[in-house]
N, C-alpha and C positions, 0 to 999 in steps of 0.2 A: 544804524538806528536812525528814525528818519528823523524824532525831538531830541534833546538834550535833557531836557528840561519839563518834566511833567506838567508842574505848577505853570509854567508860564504858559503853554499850550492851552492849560484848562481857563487860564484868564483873557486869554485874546480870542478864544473862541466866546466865552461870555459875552465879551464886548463886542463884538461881532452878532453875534445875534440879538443883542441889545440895538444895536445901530441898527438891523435890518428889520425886526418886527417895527421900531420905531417907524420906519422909511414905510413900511409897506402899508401903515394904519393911516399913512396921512398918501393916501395915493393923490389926493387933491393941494396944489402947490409944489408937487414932489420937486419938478424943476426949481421950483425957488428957494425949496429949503437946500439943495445942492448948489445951489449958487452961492449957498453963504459960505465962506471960505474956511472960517475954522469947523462946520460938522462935513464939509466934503473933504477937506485935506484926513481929517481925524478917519474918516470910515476906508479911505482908499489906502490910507497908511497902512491900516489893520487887515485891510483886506489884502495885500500885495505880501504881508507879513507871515500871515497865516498859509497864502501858498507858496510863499517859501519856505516855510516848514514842513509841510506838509507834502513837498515833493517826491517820487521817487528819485532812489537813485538810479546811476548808471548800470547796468546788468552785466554783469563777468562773461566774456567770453562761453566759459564754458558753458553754461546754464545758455545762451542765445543756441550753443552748437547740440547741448541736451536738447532745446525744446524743437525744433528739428528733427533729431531722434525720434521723440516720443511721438510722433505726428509722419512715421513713415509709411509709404506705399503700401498696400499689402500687393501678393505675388499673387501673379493670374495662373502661373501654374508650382507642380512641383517638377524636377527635372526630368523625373521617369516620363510622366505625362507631356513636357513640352517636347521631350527628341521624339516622344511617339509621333507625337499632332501636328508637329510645327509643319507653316508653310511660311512660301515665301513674300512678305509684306505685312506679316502679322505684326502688331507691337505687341510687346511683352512686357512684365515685371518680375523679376529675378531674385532673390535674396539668395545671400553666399559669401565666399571669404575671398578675399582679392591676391589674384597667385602674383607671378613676377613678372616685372612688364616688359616686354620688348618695344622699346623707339627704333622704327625704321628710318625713322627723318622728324623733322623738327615739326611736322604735320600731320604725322599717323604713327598710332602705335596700336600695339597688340597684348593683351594680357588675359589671363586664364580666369575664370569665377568659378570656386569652387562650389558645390550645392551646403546645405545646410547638413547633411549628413556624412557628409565629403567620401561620398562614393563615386559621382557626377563631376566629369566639367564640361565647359562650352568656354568657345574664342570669343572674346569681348574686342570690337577693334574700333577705334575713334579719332576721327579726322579733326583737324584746327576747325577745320569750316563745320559750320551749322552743330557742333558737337562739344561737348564738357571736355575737351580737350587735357588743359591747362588744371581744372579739378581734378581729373582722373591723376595725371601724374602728382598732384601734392598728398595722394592716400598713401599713407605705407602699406607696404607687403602686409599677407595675413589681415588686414582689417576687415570686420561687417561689414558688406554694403547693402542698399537697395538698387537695383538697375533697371533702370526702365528704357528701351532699344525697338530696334527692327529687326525682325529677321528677316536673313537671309542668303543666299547658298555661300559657300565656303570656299572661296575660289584657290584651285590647286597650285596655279606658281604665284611668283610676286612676295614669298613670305617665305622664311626660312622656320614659323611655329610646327611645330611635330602634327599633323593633322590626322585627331585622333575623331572626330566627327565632322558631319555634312552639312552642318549649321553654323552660322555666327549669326551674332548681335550687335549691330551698330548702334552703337549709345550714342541715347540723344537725353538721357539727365543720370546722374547718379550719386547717391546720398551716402555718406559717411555715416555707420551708426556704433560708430566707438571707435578707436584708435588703438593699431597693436603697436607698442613700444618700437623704437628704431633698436633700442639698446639690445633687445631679445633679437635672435641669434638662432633660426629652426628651420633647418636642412635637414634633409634623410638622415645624415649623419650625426647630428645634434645627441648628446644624450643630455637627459636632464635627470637632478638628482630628483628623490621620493618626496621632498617636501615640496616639488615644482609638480606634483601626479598630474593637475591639469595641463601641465605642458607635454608630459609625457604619453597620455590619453590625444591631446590634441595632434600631436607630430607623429604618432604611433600607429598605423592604419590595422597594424596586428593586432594591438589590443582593442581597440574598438571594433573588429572584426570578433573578437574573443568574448565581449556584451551581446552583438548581436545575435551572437549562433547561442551563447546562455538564457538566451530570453527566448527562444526558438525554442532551446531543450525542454525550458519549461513550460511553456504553451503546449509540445506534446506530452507530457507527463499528464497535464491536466486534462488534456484530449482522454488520454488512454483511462484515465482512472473515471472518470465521468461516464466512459461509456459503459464501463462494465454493470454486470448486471447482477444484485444490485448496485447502480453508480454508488461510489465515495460522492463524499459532502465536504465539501470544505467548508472548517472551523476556525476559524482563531481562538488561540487561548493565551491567556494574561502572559506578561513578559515581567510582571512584579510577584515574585511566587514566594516561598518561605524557606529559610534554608533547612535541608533535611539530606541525609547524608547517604547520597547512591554510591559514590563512587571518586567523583572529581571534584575538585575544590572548585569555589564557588565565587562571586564576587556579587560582593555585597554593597545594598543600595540604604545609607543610613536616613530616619527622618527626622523630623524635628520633633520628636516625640522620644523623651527620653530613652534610650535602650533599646529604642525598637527598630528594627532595621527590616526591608526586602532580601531577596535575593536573584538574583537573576538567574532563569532556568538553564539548566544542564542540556536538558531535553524536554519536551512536554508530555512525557512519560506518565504525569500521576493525572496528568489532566484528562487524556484522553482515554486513559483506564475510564476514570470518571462519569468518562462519555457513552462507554461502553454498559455501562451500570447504570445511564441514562436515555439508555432506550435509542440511540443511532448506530444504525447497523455497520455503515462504513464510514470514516472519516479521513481525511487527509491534509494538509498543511503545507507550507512552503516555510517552516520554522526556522527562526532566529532561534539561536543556541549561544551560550556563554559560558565558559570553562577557563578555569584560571589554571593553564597548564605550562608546561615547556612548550615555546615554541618548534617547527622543525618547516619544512620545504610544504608538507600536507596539511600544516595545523595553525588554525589563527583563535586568539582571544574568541572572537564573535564569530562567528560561523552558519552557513543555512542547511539544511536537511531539507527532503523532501520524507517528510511523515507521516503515517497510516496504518490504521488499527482497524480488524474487523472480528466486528463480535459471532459467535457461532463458527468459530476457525480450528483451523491447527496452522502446524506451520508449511504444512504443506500446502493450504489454502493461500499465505501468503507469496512463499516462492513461486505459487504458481502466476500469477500476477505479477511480483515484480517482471519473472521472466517475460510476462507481455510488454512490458513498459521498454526492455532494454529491447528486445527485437525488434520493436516501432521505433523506437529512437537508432537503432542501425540501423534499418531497412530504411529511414526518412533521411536520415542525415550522411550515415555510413555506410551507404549503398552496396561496395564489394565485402564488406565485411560483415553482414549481419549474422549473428548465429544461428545454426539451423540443428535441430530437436530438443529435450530437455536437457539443462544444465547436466554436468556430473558431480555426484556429490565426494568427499572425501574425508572422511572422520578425522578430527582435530588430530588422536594419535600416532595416526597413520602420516599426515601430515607432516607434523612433527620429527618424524623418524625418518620419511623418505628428502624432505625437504629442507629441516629444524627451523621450519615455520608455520604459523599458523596463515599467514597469508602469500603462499610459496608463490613465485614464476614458473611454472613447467615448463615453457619454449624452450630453454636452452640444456635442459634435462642436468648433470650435475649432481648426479641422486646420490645419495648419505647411503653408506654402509656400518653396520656396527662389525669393530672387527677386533676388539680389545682381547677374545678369546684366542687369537691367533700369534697374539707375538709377544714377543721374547720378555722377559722381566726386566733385562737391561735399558732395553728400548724406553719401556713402561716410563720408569727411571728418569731415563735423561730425556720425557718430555713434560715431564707433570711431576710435581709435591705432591699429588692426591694419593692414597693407600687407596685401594679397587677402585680405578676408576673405571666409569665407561671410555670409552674409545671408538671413535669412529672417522670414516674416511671418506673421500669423492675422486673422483677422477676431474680434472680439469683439462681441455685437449689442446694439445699445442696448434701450436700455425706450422704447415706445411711442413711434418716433423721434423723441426728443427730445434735439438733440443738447447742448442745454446742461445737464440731467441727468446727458448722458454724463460730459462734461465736470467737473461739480462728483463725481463717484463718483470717473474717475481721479484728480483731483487729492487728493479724500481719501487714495486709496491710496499714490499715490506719497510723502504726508507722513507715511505711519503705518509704526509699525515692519516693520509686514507688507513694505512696500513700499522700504525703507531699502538693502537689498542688494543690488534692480536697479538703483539710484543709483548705487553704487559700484563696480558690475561693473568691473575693470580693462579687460576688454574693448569698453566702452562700456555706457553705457544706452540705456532701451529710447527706440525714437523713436515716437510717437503721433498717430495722426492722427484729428480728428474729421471725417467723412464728412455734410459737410454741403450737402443740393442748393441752398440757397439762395448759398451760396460761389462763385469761381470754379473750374474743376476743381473745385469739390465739395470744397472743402479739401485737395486734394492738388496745388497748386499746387509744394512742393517736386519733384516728384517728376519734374515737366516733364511737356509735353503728352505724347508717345509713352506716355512710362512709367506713368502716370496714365490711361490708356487700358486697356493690358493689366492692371493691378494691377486693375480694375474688371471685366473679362473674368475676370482669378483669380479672385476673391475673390466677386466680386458682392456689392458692399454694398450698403446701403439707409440713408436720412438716420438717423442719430442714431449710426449704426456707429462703434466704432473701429478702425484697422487700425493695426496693432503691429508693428515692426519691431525685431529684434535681431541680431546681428553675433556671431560666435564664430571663432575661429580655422579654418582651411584643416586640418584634420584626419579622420582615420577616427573615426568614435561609440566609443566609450569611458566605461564607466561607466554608471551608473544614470539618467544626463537630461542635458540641451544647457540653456544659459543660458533660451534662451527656451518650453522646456518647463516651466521649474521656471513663468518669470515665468504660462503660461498658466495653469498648476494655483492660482497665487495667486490670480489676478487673478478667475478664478471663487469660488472658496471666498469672498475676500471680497464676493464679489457677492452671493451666498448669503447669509451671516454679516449681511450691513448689507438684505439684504432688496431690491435692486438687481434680483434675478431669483430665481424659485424652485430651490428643490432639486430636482436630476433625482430619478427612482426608479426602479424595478426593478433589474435583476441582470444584470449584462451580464457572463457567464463566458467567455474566452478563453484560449488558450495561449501564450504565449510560446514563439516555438520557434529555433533557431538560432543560436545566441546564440556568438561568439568565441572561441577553445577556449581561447587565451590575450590577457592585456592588459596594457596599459601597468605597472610598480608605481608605486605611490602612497607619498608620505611616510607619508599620511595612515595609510595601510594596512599591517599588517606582510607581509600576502601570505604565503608561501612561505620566503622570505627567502634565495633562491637570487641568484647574479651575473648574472645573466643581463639584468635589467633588463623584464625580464616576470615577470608573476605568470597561476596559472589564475583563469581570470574565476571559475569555481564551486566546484571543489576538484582538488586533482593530482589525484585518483581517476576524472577525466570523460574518459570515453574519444569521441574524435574520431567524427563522423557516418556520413563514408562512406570507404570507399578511398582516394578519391582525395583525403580530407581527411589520411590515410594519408601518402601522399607527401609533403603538403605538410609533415610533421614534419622533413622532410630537408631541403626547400628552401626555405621560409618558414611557418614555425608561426604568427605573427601573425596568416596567410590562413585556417587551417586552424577549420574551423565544429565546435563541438562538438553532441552528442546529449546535449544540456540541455534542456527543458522548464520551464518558470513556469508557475503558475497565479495568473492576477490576473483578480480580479471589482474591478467600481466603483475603479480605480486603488489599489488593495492586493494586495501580492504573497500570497497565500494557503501559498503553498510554494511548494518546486523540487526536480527533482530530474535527474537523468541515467542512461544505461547508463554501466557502470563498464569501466574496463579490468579484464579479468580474466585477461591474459597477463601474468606476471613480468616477464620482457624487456622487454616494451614499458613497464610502468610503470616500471623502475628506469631505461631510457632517459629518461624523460621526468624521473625528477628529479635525474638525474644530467648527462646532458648536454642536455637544452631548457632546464629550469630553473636547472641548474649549482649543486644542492646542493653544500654542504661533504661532505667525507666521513663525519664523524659527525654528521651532521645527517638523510643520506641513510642512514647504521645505526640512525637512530633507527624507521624502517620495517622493518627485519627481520623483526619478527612478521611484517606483512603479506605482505609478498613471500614469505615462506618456504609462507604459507598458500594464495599463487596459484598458485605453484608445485606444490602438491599435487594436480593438476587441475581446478580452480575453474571449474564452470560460467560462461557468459556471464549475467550478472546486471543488472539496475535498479532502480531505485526512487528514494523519494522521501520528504518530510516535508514533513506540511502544518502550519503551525502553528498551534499548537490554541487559542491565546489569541486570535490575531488573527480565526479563523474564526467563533470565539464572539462578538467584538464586532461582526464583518461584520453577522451574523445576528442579532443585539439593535440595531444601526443604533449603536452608542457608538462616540464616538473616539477612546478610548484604550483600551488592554486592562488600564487597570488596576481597570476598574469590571466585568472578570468575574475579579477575582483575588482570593482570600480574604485575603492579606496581602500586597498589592505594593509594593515597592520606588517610592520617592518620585524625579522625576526632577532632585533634589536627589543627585548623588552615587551612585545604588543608595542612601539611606539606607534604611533599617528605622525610620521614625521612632519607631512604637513600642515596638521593645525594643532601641531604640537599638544598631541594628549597621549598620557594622562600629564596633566597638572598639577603643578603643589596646591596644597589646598590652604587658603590664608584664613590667617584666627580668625576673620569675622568667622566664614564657613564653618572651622571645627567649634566655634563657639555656637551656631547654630542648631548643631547638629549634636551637640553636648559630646563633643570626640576630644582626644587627646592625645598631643602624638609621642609616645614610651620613647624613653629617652633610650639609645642603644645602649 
């Protein structure tokens, strides 16, 4: 503070200006009225007083070494462009991160500058004579600098630096523009934890290599969909929406308005119907999504899609185009891999039975057999509590028929947690057979001679095989996998994982097609949250396949197939999407009486209906998502290693900037909230 004292400041500048207008009215005599000793001591008093209050202070180091900073060089090139151009004698300026320095002697050293992208470096080398010498060595490692040098060639002996280009820079000034910690500790081998992500992003060339090819992927999506004809339009649509019940919980945005809250959207689903009923023929988006789910390896709180709807479609219109979008983005990025003719499709039930998935791996084949008509009642018995169950089986193939290998691999599995759930299956666990020819039956003595016959006509094993047997309830497919699909997706991964058998490759692109218009509700799931005791398997907005799927709304909708589509490569669902209902009528049938919304549950759709209502072409589309597509294609298996800041699957935490946050009284008092006592 540069006064203490307001008051006294406001009175000695008075006086001061007092004394001076005085002085300056009598220019005539001035010298003699300063001669007189009591108004020249009085005015110099006041005046030495006032600039000593009035003085600055001394300025803090740091703020001398900020203004510096803020006053740096700019760079005559970027590095791409200086190793193309550069000659010998040129001066340069540089900006970039300071690697680690080699002193050859107490009068030259050597040290790396990293580019600002930290793809690039060049030899920075500085002599005591004519050169920042003595500055250079007081920069720590990792700091910003600016450099300003000469170039010129790189001379091959005399240095023991790895000469990885033709150029150096003799520096002849360089600017510190921040200071990286001594305490900080980042070698290759450094890991830093999720609340440090900028350190880890920073020391991590994989993941910053993992942003740039993401921001690539997306630049050709927007290529591909632009071109077409007619191009998409990218839209934005609001990210404050209203909570209305598709499917997934939802996270809600409270406001200061009593009782009234946002919601944050699931999908942009209702909006861009909207758009469709608004006269834009194609649309697309790079959307922010929000779903209050369980986390897993593929699934974050907030999440992006690549989004799009076209009016006058089926869904054939849309698969046809996404499939442009993935063979430009192979043919551009994944050059020996792009697919080549149309997808193959594969009806959900089909799916299901040959795979017990809805978004199967076919590389490693593995295929489900149902075989419960074959064997013994005994058997039945001692693998399942269920009275008729179904029953089915796979073959898994041993390594180099070796069936005691085989042997020591399951049993690892079954003891490890991977393996702990088909244990407890309420429905029974899994039954295992090693397929051994040296045995009688080959090891399949339980199974009896007949049955052990045909299961070998199935399957066709070979010594060291195992054949796997799992039990599930007498039911229609339902949901995302059957007990013994999950157990086969394990049972390989850990094959894989422990080195048991190699990783499949390539890219094996299918469609999921046909998929249940409605299904069972789940506790699990809030669905719909209609009485009905069904929910839609993909959203109320999926309109039924064919006509005659039509009818069945009247006489069993459970039966009734909708025009859904999945796209799953290598056993990941890539997206989904459907033709939409775009008849008013028929959609408020469906959530009013199939689904049996409440009444204000079923007003909370009025927008929408009121918008279909206005003549809404027939429309489809789809969301492919864009996290997951990025890790497909970098081979990662999570998509949090193509995410600049993702959510830990601790919770959604934010580990490092610690969100979500407790929320303090003022806020909930804000926000008129209150937190229920447990």
């Amino acid at each position: 503070m540069f006064l203490s004292n307001a008051g006294r400041y406001t009175r000695l500048r008075a006086s001061y200006i007092e004394i001076s207008n005085y002085l300056r009215s009598r220019s005539t005599g001035l010298r003699t009225d300063l001669q007189k000793p009591s108004l020249a001591r009085s005015f110099h008093q006041r005046q030495c007083l006032l600039e000593q209050q009035t003085s600055k202070p001394e300025t803090p180091a740091f703020l001398e070494q900020y203004k510096k900073a803020v006053e740096f060089p700019s760079a005559t090139n970027d590095f791409e462009t200086f190793i193309a151009n550069a000659s010998a004698g040129q001066e340069v300026v540089l900006h970039g991160y300071l690697g680690t320095r080699s002193d050859l002697s107490k009068k030259l050293s050597f040290v790396r500058l990293t580019d600002p992208t930290m793809k690039h470096t060049i030899q920075l080398v500085s002599f005591s004579k004519n050169s920042p010498l003595e500055k250079l060595k007081s920069i720590n490692v990792n700091s910003p600098v600016a450099v300003r040098g000469i170039v010129q060639p790189k001379k091959s002996k005399g240095s023991d630096v790895e000469q990885l280009d033709s150029w150096e820079i003799q520096v002849t000034e360089i600017d510190p523009l921040n200071e990286f910690p001594k305490e900080i500790i980042m070698t290759q081998d450094t890991t830093f934890a999720p609340e440090h992500r900028y350190l880890q992003l920073r020391s991590d060339s994989e993941l910053r290599d993992a942003l740039r090819f993401r921001a690539q992927v997306r630049n050709i999506c927007k290529e591909e969909l632009e071109e077409c004809r007619p191009p998409f339009v990218e839209i934005e649509t609001p990210l404050l929406f209203k909570s209305t019940p598709e499917g997934a919980r939802e996270f809600l945005v409270p406001t200061r308005r009593r009782g009234l809250a946002y919601a944050l959207p699931q999908s942009p689903q209702q909006y861009k119907q909207i758009l469709m009923a608004s006269g834009i023929p194609r649309y697309y988006q790079f959307a922010r999504c929000f779903r209050d789910e369980d986390l897993r390896a593929d699934r974050q709180p907030e999440f992006t899609q690549l989004d799009m709807e076209m009016s006058f479609s089926t869904g054939e219109n849309v698969m046809r185009t996404v499939e442009g979008i993935i063979r430009r983005l192979w043919s551009s990025l994944m050059k020996d891999t792009a697919p080549s003719g149309p997808f193959r499709r594969m009806p959900y039930q089909e799916a299901m039975s040959r795979y017990g998935s809805d978004k199967p791996d076919t590389r490693f084949g593995m295929e489900i057999s149902r075989i419960d008509y074959l064997l013994p009642v005994d058997l039945v018995n001692k693998i399942t509590p269920l009275v008729d169950p179904i029953i089915e089986a796979f073959k898994f193939e041993g390594n180099d028929n070796d069936p005691i290998a085989a042997s020591e691999f399951i049993g690892q599995f079954l003891d490890s947690p991977a393996g702990a759930p088909f244990n407890n299956n309420p429905e029974g666990g899994p039954g295992i057979f090693i397929y051994d020819a040296k045995k009688p039956l080959s090891g399949l003595q339980p199974f009896g001679f007949e049955a052990a016959e045909h299961i070998e006509e199935l399957l066709d094993p070979d010594h060291g095989d195992l054949i796997v047997i799992q039990a599930r309830e007498r039911a229609p497919f339902a949901g995302g996998s059957t007990p013994i699909g999950d157990l086969r997706r394990a049972l390989h991964t850990a094959a894989v994982t422990s080195g048991f058998k190699p990783a499949p490759t390539g890219y094996d692109f299918m469609w999921v097609v046909d998929f249940p218009l409605f299904s069972p509700s789940s506790d699990s799931e809030p669905g719909q949250g209609g009485a009905a005791g069904i929910s839609s398997t993909h959203h109320p907005f999926t309109a039924p396949k064919t006509a005659a799927d039509v009818d069945l709304l009247l006489t069993d909708p459970t039966k009734a197939v909708a025009d859904h589509y999945d796209l799953v490569v290598n056993g990941v669902e890539l997206g989904g999407g459907s033709r939409r209902i775009h008849d008013a009528a028929v959609q408020e049938f469906i959530l009013r009486d199939i689904l049996q919304m409440r009444p204000e549950r079923l007003a909370d759709f009025s927008h929408l209906l009121d918008a279909l209502r206005a003549g809404c072409p027939p429309h489809a589309g789809l969301a492919l998502g864009f996290d997951r597509l990025v890790a497909v294609m970098l081979g990662k298996e999570s998509v949090r290693d193509v995410i600049a800041f993702p959510k830990t699957g601790k919770g959604g935490e934010d580990a490092m900037v610690k969100a979500p946050s407790m929320m303090t009284e003022e806020a909930l008092e804000t926000y008129h909230l209150h937190l229920r006592d447990e």
